[in-house]
Kinemage of the C-alpha trace (Angstrom):
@kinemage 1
@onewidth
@group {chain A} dominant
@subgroup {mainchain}
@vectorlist {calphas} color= white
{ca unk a 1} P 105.216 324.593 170.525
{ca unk a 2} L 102.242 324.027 172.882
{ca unk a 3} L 99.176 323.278 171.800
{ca unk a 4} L 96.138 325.484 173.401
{ca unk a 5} L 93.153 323.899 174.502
{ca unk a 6} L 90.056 326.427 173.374
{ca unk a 7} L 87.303 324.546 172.681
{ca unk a 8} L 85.783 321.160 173.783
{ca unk a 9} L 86.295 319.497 170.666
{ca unk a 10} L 90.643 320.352 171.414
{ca unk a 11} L 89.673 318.510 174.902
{ca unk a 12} L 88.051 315.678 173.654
{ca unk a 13} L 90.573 315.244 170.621
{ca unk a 14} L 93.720 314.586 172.996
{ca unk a 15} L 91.283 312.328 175.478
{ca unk a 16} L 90.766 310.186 172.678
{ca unk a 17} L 94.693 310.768 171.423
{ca unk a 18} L 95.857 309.730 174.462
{ca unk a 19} L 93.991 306.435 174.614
{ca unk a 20} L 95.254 305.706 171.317
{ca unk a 21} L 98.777 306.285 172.349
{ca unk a 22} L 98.620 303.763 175.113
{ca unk a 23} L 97.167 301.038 173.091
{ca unk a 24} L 100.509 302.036 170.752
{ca unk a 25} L 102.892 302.069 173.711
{ca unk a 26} L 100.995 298.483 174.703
{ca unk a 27} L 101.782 297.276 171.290
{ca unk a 28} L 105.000 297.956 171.005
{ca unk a 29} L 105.642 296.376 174.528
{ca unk a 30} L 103.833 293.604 173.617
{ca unk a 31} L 105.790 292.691 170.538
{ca unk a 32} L 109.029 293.353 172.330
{ca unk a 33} L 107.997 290.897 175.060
{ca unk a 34} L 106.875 288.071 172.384
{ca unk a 35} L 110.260 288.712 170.497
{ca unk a 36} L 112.517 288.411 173.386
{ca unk a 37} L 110.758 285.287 174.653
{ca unk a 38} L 111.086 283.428 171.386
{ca unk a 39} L 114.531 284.370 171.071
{ca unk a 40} L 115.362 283.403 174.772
{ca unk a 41} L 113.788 280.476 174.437
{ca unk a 42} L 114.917 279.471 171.288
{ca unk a 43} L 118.821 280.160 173.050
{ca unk a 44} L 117.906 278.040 176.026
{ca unk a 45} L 117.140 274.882 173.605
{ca unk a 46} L 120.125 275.643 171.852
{ca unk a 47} L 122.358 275.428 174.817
{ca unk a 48} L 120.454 271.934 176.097
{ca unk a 49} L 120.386 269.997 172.602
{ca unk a 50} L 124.504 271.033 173.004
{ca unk a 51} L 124.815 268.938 176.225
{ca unk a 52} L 123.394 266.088 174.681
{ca unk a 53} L 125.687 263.796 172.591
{ca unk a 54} L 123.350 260.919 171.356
{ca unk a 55} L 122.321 262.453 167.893
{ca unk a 56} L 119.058 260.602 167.750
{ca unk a 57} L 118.077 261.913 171.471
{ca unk a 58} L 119.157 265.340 170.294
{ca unk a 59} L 117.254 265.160 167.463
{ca unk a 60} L 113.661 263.862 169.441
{ca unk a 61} L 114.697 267.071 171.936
{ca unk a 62} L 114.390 269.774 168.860
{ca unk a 63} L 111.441 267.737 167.889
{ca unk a 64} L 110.110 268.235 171.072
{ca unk a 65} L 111.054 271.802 171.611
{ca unk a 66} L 109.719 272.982 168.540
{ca unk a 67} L 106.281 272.678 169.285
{ca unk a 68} L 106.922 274.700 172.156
{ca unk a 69} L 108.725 277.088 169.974
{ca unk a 70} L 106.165 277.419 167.784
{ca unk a 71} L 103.440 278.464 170.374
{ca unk a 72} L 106.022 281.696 171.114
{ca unk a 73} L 106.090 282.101 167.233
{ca unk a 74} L 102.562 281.735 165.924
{ca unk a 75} L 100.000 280.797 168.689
{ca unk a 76} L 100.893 283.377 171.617
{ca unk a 77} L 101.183 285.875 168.937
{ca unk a 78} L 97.997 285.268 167.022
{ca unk a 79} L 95.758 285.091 170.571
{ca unk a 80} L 97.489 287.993 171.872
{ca unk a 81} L 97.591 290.223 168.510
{ca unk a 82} L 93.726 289.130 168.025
{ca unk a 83} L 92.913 290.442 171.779
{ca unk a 84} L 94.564 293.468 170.669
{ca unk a 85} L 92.820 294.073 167.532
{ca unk a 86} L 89.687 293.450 169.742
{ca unk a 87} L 90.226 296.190 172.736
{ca unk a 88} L 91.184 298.383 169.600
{ca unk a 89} L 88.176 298.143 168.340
{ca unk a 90} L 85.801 298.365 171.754
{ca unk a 91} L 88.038 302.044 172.636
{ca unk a 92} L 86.956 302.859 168.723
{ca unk a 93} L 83.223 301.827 169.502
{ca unk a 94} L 83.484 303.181 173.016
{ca unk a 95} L 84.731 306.730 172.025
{ca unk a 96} L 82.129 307.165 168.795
{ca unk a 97} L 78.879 306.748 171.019
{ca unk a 98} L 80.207 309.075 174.000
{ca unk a 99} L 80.260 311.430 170.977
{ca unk a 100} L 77.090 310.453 169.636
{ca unk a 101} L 75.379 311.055 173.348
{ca unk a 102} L 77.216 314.425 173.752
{ca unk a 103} L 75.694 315.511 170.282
{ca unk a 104} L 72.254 314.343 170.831
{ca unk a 105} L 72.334 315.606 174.745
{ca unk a 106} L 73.145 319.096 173.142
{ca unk a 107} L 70.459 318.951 170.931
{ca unk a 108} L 67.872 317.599 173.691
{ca unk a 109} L 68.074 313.887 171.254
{ca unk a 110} L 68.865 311.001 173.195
{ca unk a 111} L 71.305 308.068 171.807
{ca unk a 112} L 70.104 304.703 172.424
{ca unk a 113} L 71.717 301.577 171.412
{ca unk a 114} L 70.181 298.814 173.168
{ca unk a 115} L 67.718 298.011 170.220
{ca unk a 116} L 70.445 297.352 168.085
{ca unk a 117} L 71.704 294.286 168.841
{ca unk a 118} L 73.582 292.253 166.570
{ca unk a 119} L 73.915 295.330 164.241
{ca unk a 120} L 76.590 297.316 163.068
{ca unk a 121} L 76.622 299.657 166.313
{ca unk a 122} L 79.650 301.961 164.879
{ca unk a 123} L 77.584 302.602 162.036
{ca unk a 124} L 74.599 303.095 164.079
{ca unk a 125} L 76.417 305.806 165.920
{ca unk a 126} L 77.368 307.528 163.168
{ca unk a 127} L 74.442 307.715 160.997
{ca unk a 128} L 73.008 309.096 164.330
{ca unk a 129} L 75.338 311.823 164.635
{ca unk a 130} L 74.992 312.636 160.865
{ca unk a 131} L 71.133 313.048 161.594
{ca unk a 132} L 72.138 316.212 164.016
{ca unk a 133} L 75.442 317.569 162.182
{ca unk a 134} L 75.405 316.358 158.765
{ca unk a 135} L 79.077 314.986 159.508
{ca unk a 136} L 78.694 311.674 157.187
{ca unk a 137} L 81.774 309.979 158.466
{ca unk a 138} L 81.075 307.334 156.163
{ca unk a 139} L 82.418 308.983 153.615
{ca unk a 140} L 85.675 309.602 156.131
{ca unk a 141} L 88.648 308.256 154.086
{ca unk a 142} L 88.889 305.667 156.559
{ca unk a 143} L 85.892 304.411 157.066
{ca unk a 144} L 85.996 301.438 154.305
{ca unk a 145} L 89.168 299.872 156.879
{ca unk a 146} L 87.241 301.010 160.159
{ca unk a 147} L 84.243 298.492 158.744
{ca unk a 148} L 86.539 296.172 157.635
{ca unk a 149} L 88.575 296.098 161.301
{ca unk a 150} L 84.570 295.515 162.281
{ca unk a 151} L 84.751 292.490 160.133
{ca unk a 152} L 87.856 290.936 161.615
{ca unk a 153} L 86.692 291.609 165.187
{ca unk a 154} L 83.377 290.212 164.594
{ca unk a 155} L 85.449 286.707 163.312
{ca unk a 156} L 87.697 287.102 166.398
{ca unk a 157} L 84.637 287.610 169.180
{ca unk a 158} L 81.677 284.923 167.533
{ca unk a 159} L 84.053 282.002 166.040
{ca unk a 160} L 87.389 282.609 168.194
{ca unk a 161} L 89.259 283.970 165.012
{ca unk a 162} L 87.895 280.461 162.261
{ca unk a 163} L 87.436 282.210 159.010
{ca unk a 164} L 83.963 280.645 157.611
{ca unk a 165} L 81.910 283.314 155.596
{ca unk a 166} L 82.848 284.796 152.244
{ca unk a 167} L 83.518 288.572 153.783
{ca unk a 168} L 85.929 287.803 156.564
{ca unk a 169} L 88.222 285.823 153.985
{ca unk a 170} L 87.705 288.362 151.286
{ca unk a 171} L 88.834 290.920 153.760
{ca unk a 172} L 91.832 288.379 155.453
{ca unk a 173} L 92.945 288.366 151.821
{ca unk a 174} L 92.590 291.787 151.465
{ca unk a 175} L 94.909 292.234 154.230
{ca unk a 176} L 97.667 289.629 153.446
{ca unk a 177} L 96.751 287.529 156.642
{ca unk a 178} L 95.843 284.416 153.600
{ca unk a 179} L 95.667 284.304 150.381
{ca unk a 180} L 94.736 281.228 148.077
{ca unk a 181} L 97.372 278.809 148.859
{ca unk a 182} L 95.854 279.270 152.066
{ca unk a 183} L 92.534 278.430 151.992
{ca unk a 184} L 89.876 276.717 149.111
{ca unk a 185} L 86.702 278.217 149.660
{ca unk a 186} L 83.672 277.033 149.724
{ca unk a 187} L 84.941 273.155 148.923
{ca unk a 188} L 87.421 271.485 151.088
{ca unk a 189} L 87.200 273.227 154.232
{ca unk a 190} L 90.292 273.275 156.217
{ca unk a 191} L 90.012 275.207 159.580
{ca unk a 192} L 91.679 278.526 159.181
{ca unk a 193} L 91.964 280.826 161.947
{ca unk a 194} L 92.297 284.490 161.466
{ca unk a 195} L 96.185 285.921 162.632
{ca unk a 196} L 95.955 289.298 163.031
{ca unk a 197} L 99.788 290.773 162.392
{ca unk a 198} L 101.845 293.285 164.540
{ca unk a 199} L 102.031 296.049 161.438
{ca unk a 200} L 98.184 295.526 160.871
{ca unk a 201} L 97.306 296.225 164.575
{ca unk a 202} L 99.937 299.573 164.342
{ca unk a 203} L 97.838 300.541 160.824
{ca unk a 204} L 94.631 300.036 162.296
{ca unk a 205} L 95.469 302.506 165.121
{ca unk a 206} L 96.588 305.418 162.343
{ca unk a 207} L 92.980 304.686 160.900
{ca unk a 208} L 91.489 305.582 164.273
{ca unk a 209} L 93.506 308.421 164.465
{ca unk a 210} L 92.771 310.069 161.085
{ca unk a 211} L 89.257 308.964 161.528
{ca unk a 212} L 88.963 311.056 164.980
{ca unk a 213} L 91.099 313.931 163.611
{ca unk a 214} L 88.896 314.487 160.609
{ca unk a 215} L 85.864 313.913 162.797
{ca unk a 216} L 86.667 316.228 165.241
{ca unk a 217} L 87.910 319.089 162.842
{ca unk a 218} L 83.713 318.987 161.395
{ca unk a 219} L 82.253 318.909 164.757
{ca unk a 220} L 83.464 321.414 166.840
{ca unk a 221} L 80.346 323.226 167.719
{ca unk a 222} L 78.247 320.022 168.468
{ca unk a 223} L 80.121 319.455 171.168
């Protein structure tokens, strides 16, 4: 069955859809590319370390290709899955205040950012649009992990993903990405770094999803 486009809202809605369904087709081809490149490499070693017949040589060759290993396991993972969660977040940002200057254009209000530096801009956009429409979408029922996807981003962009402050490891935790095996906080303070998973980065796009679908079914005629 076809969908019919009516109103602007419909428009905008599958704009923003199909944004969100590249970044999903992106993810998916990422983590296909970082499985198959661990695996591959992990088959190449194997078929080296069999050519060599010294055990102790073989042994300093696994030792050796391990580390190497590990950056397809855990490092090229976490820096690629972090820039994800990132350019997840800016399309999220990015699509909220083209809404917010569409409302206020239609209602002769103009949205302006650029004194709110350092602040919570998704929020600012939002309690900007509620101002004109009464649309709260703070009270969306996905607004708590929208703010807390702010959170994580904020860790990735200003400290290159080193959890430090209470609210990025309360919400790390929150997520399963540590928990307290992991980290003693505040005392000894072992660098941690923030490793943003596959299934969190494919959860964090249905959030963005019901959050536009729910705003978008309130604010069809401020658009």
């Amino acid at each position: 069955m076809v969908h019919v486009l009516e109103t602007m809202s419909d428009w905008l809605s599958v704009g923003t859809d199909i944004k969100i369904n590249q970044l999903r087709d992106y993810l998916s081809t990422l983590k296909t590319q970082l499985d198959y490149m661990a695996d591959n490499y992990n088959k190449e070693v194997e078929a080296e370390a069999h050519q060599i017949l010294d055990e102790k040589e073989r042994q300093d060759f696994y030792e050796w290709s391990g580390e190497e290993y590990w950056n397809y396991k855990e490092t090229f993972p976490r820096i690629l899955l972090n820039s994800f969660h990132i350019a997840a977040y800016t399309l999220l940002e990015s699509e909220i205040y083209s809404l917010a200057r569409r409302v206020g254009t239609k209602q002769n209000h103009e949205f302006d950012a650029s004194n709110k530096k350092g602040k919570n801009y998704l929020k600012h956009a939002c309690d900007f649009i509620n101002e004109l429409t009464n649309i709260d979408a703070n009270n969306f029922t996905s607004w708590t992990r929208l703010d807390d996807g702010r959170i994580l981003r904020n860790c990735i962009v200003h400290s290159n993903g080193k959890l430090t402050k209470k609210n990025e490891i309360d919400v790390s935790k929150k997520y399963g990405f540590i928990d307290d095996s992991t980290i003693e906080f505040p005392s000894v303070r072992s660098i941690v770094r923030l490793s943003i998973t596959y299934e969190y980065c494919q959860s964090f796009l249905v959030t963005m999803r019901d959050f536009f679908t729910e705003f978008y079914s309130n604010a069809g005629k401020f658009l």
